[in-house]
C-alpha positions in Angstrom: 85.2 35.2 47.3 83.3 38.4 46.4 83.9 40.9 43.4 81.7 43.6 42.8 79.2 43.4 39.4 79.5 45.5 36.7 77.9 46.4 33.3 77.9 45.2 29.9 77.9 48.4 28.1 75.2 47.8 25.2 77.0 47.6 22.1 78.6 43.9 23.5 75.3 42.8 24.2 75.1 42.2 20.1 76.2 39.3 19.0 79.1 39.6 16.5 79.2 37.2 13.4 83.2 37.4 12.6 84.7 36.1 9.3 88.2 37.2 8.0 89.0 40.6 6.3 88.5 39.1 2.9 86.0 40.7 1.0 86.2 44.0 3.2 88.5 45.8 0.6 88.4 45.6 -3.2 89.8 47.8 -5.9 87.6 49.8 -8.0 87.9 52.2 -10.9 86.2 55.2 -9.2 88.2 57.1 -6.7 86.6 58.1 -3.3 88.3 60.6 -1.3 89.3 59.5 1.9 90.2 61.7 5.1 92.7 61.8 8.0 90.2 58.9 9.3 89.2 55.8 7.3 85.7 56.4 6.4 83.7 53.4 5.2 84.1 53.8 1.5 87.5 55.5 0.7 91.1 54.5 1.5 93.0 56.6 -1.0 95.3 53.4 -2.1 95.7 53.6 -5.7 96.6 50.3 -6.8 99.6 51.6 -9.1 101.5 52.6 -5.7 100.9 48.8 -4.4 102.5 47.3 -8.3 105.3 49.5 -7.9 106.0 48.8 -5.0 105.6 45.1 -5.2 108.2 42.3 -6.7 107.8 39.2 -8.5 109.1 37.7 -5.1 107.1 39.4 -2.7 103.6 39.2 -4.6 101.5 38.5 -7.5 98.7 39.7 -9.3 95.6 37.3 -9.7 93.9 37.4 -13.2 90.4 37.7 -11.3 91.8 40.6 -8.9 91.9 43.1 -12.4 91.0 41.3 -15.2 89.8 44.7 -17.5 92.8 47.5 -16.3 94.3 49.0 -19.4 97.4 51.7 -19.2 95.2 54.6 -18.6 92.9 52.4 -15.9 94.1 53.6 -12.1 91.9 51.3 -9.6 91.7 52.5 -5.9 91.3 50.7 -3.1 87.8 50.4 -1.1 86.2 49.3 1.8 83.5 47.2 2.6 80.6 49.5 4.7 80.3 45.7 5.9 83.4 46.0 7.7 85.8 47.5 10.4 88.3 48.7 9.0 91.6 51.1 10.7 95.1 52.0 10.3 97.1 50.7 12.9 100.3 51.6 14.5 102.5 49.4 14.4 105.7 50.7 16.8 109.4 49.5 16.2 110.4 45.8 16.6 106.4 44.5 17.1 106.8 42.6 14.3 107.4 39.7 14.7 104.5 38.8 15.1 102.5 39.9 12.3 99.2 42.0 13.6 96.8 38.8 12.9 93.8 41.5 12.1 96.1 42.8 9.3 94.3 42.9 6.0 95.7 41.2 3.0 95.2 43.4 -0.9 92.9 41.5 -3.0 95.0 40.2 -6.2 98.1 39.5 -3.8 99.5 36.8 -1.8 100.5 37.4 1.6 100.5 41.3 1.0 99.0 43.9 3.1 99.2 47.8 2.8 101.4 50.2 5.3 102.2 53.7 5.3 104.0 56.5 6.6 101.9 60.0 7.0 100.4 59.7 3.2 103.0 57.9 1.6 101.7 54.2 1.3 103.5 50.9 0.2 103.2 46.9 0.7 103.8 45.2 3.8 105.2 41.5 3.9 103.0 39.3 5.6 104.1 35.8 4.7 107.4 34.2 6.3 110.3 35.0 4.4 112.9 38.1 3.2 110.0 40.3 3.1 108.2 39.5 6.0 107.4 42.3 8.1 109.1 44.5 6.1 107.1 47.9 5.1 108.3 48.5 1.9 107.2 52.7 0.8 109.5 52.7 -2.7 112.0 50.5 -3.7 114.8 52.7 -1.4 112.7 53.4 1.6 112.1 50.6 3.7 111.1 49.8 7.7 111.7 46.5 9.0 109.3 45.1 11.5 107.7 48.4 13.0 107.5 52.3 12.7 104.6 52.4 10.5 101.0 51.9 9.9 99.2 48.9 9.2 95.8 48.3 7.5 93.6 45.9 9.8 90.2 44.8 8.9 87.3 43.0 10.4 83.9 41.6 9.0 80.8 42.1 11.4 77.5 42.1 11.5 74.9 42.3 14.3 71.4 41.5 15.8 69.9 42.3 18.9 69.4 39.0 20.4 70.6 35.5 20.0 68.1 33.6 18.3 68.7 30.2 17.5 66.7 30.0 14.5 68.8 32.6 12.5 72.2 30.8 13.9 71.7 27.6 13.3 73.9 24.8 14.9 76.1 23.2 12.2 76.0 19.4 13.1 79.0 17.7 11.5 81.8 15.4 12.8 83.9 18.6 13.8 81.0 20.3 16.0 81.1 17.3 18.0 85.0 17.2 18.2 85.0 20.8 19.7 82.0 19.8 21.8 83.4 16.8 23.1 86.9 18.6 23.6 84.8 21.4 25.7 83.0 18.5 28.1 86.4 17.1 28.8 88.5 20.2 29.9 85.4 21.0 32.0 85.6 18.0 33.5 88.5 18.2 34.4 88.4 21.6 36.2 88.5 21.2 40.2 85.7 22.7 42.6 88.4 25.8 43.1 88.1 26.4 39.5 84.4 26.7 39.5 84.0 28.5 42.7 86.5 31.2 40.9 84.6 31.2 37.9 81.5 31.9 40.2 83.1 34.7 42.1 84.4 36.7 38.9 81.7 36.3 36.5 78.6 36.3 39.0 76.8 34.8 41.6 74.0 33.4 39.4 76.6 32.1 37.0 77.9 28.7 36.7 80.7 27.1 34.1 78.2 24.3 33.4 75.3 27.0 32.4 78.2 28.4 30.0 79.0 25.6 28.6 75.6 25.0 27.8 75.1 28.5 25.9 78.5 27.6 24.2 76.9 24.4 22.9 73.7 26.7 21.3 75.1 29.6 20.5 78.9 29.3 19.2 78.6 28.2 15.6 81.3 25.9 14.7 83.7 28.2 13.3 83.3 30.4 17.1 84.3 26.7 18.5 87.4 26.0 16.7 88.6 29.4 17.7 87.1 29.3 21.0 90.1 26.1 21.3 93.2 28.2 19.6 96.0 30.6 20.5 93.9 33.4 19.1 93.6 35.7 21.6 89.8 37.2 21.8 86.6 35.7 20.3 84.2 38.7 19.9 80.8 37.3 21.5 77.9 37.9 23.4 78.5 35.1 25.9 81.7 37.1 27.1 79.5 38.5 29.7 78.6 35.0 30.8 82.4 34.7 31.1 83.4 32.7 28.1 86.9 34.3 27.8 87.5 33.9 31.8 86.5 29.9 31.0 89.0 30.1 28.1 91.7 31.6 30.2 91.3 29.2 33.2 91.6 25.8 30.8 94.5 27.0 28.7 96.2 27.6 32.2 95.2 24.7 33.2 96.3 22.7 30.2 99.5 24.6 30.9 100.3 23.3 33.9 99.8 19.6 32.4 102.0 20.3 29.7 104.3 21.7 32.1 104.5 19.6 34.8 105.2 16.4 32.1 108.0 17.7 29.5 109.9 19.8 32.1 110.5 15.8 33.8 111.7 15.0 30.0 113.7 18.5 29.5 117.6 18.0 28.3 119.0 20.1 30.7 122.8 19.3 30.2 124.5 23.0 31.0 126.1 22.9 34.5 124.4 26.0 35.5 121.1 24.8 34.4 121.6 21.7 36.2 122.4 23.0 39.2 119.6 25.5 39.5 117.0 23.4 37.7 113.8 23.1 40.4 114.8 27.0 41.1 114.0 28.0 37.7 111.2 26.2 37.2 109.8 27.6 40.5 110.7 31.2 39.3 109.4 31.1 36.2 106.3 29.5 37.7 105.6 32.4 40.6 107.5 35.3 38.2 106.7 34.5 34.6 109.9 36.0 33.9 114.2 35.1 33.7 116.9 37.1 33.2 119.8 35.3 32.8 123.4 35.7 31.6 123.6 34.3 27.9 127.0 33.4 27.8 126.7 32.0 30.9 124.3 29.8 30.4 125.2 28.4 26.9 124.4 30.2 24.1 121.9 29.2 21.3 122.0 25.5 22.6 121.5 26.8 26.7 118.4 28.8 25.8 117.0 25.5 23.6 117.9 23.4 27.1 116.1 25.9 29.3 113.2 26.3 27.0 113.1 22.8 26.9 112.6 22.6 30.9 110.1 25.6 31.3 108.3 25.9 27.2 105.3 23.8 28.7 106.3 22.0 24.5 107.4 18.8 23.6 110.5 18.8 21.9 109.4 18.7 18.6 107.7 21.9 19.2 111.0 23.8 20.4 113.1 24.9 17.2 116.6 24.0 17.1 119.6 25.7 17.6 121.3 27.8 16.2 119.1 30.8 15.9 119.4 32.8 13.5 119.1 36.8 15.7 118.6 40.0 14.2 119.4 43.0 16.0 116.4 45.1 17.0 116.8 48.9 18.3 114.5 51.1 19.6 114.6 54.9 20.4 112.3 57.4 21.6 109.7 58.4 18.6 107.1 60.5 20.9 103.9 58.6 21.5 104.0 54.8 21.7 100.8 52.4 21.8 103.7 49.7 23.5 104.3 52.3 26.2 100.8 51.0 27.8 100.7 48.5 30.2 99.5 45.6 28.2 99.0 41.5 27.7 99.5 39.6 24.7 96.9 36.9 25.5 94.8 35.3 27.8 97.4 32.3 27.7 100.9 31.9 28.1 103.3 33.7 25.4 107.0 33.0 26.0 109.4 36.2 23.9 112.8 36.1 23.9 115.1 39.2 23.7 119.1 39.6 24.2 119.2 43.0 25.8 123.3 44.5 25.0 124.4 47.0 26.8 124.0 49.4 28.3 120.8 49.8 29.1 119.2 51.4 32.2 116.3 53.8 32.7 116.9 56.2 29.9 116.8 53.6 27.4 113.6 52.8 27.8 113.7 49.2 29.2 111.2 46.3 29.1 108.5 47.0 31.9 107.4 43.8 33.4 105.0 42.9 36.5 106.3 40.0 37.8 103.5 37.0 38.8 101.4 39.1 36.7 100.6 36.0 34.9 98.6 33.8 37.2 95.3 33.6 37.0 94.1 34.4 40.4 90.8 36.1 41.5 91.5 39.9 40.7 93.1 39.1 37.4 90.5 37.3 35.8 88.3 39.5 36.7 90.0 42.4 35.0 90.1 39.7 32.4 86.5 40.0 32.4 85.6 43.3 32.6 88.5 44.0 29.5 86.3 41.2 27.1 83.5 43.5 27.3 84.3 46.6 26.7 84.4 48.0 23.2 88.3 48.6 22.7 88.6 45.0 23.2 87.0 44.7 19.6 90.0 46.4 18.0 92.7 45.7 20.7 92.2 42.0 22.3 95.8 42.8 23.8 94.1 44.6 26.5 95.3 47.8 28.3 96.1 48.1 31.5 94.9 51.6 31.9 91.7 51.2 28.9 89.3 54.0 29.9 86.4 52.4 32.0 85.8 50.0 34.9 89.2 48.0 33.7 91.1 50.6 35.2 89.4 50.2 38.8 90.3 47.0 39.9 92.7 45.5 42.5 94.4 43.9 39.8 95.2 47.3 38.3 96.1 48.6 40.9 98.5 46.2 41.9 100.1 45.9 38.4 100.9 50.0 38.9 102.4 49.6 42.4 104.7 46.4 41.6 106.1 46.5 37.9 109.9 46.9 37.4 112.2 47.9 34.4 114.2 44.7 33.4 117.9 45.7 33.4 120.9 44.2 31.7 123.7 41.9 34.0 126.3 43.5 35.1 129.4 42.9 33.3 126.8 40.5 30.7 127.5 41.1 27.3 123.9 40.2 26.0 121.5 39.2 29.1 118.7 36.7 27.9 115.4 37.8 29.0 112.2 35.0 28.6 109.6 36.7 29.8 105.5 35.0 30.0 103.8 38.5 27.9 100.6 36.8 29.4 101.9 39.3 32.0 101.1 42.5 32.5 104.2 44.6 30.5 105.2 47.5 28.4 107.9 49.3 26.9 109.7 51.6 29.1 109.5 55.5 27.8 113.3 56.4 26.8 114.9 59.4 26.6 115.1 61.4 23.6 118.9 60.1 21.8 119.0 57.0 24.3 118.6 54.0 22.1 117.8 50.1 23.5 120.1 47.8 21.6 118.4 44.2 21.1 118.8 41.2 19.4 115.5 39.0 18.3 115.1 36.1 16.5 114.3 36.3 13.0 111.0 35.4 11.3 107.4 34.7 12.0 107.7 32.9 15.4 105.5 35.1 17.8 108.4 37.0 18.9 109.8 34.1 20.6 108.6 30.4 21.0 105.7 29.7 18.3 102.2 29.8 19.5 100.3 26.5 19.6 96.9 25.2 20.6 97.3 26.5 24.0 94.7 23.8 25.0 96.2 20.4 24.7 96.6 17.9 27.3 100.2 16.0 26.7 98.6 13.4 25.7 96.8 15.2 23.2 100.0 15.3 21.4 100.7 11.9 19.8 96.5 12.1 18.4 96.8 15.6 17.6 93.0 16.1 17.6 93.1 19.8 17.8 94.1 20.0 14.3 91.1 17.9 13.5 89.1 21.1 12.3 92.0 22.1 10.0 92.1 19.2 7.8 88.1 19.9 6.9 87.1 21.5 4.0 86.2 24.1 6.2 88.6 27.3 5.6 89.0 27.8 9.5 92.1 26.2 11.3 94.8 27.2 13.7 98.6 26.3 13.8 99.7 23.0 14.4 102.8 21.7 15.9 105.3 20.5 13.4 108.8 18.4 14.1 110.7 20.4 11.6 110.4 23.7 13.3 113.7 26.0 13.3 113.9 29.5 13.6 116.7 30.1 10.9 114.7 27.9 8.6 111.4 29.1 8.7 107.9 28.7 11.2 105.1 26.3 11.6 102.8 25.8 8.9 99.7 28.3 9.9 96.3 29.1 8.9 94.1 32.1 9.0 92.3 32.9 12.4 92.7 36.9 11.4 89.2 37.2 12.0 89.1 36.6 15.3 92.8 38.1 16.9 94.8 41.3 16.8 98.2 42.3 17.4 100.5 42.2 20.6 103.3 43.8 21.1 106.6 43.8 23.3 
């Protein structure tokens, strides 16, 4: 196997040191005037807009945030030159999730800023009533999309790796994430490394990676080097570090998989009788569309996820869900109209399509098998990681500008994706679809509107996104959320045995830094 070489345009040839967006906005007494286009100092927020927009529920005021504002004080809001930061379009029914590179206010808890042309307000970013809810005055308000987002990203950069200026931290939880590295290497089959070989390059070995992982990554670049976040900005991305990523999370997939769909509580009739055929689909596909009624209900979908969720029980909240009905119309240019992924591993979403839906609604593009990772698509995978969009939008683009868009895997994604319809005679058709996969939202007609139901909260969109790394056996130990119980502030989401969706999500900790936003 054979793929031809290309270049690492310069700028990813730098090595990015990533922290979180705190720090990378503060408020300040003097106004700067800010254009159409963030510049690096200005963002024309003036922090009276965010307090009157805010409520005692939604968000409080630290005493260190503005400890010296009197009545006649206005602070604005500024930005770090230290920092990336952008407004963000966030189209209808993204959220859930929450863009992960959104930027919280400094002074507030879980708060970010939105707005609408010039008009700005608060965003909720925590789980709860407010959560993805853009909030402009206290009688204008979007829920979950339609607006703009603040996102923010620390960086810094040097020329060339040198050891001596990025020293390697050695502590109990370095050697955790080392030790966790050598054994999902070892674990990888002579196929696995001879694709590894073919995509990244012919001088290139996974063992000569993980060696530069164990020098270069700092600690911090480990732990989320082995979480669900979805691009780790790096030099060694040339060297393939996020084709190794993809190819063990899919392989740890397929462990995962292969043990709790023999344990799944497949009770439905249907499901029953059709069990090996699902699981086969949804192997080969990545994608079901199935009749809810049919199947169940609430407590069908929890047996089904239950045979193909690649999750322990515990993992897989309980019925009944609590849905929220999600519609969608034509609003001109739409970032979710691109032929996209959410991640390099799998993401399970969940939508009850109603009818009727067909081609002028705008339907749920979807390329089925889209989601195996198979010579051509890791390359693409590769080439994606280093080019510069993927610093702002790790849910990479089908069609990104560059030598992304010139591969057989391209290619193939244009020729074979198909709109995903509603059942005939199905009042609400349950769609679980892999968005690992290539998709996109279908362009509708002006006055055609999709009629959805989601579920409600901060759960991914769908089923809640774990470690995508462990092993089954990982689960009883739960040694991946070694790193979060440090002192360090670094940590990723944890499986807990209390998840529901009309109760709330797992537990979850900050890896903003290092992930952005997907989309439907």
């Amino acid at each position: 196997m054979k793929v031809k070489n290309f270049s690492v345009p310069l700028l990813l040839t730098y090595v990015f040191v990533i922290s979180n967006g705190t720090g990378c906005v503060e408020w300040k007494k003097e106004k700067v005037e800010f254009p159409s286009e963030i510049s690096a100092q200005g963002l024309g927020i003036p922090y009276s807009r965010i307090r009157n927009n805010a409520n005692e529920e939604s968000c409080k005021l630290s005493s260190e945030s503005i400890n010296d504002q009197s009545e006649s004080d206005e602070f604005w809001l500024i930005a770090s030159k230290n920092c990336d930061v952008w407004w963000r379009h966030v189209s209808d029914d993204v959220i859930p999730p929450m863009p992960e590179l959104a930027v919280a206010l400094p002074g507030f808890e879980e708060i970010g800023a939105c707005r609408v042309g010039n008009d700005v307000g608060i965003v909720g970013m925590k789980d709860g009533i407010n959560y993805g809810l853009c909030r402009l005055n206290h009688t204008k308000i979007l829920d979950g999309g339609g607006f703009e987002l603040l996102q923010a990203r620390k960086f810094t950069s040097t020329d060339t790796v040198n050891e001596q200026e990025r020293p390697v931290e050695i502590d109990k939880n370095r050697s955790h994430f080392v030790a966790r590295l050598h054994r999902l290497v070892d674990a990888l089959d002579e196929t696995d490394h001879s694709l590894f070989h073919a995509v990244v390059s012919e001088k290139s070995t996974i063992n000569d990676l993980v060696s530069l992982l164990e020098s270069q990554f700092t600690t911090i670049e480990l732990a989320a080097f082995f979480s669900a976040v979805r691009f780790v900005p790096h030099a060694l991305n040339a060297q393939g570090a996020h084709v190794l990523r993809a190819l063990l999370a899919e392989r740890a997939k397929q462990r995962r998989l292969k043990h709790y769909s023999s344990l799944g509580l497949i009770k439905h009739h249907l499901l029953v009788n059709n069990t090996d055929q699902l699981i086969q689909q949804w192997n080969q596909e990545g994608l079901l569309v199935l009749d809810y009624e049919e199947i169940g209900g609430d407590f069908g979908l929890y047996e089904l996820l239950s045979l193909i969720a690649a999750e322990p029980l515990s993992n897989i909240p309980v019925p009944p869900y609590d849905w929220i009905q999600r519609n969608v119309s034509w609003r001109g240019e739409d970032p979710q109209n691109q032929l996209h992924v959410d991640s390099f591993a799998s993401v399970i979403k969940l939508w009850r399509f109603l009818p009727p839906l067909d081609q002028r609604h705008g339907p749920l593009r979807f390329v089925p098998g889209s989601h195996i990772h198979d010579l051509n698509r890791l390359y693409w995978l590769h080439v994606s990681a280093n080019q510069p969009e993927a610093l702002r939008e790790p849910s990479h683009r089908l069609n990104a500008s560059g030598p992304a868009a010139d591969t057989i895997f391209a290619s193939f994604c244009i020729q074979n994706v198909i709109p995903v319809l509603t059942l005939p005679n199905a009042s609400s058709t349950l769609v679980i679809a892999d968005t690992s996969a290539i998709h996109a939202r279908g362009i509708a007609q002006p006055g055609f509107v999709r009629h959805s139901l989601r579920l409600r909260g901060d759960n991914g969109g769908g089923v809640p996104r774990f470690d995508p790394f462990r092993w089954p056996e990982d689960e009883a130990e739960a040694t991946y959320s070694a790193f979060a119980s440090s002192s360090t502030s670094v940590s990723t989401k944890t499986p807990s045995s209390s998840l529901h969706y009309s109760s709330g999500s797992p537990s979850s900790t900050d890896f903003s830094h290092f992930i952005s936003s997907d989309e439907l």
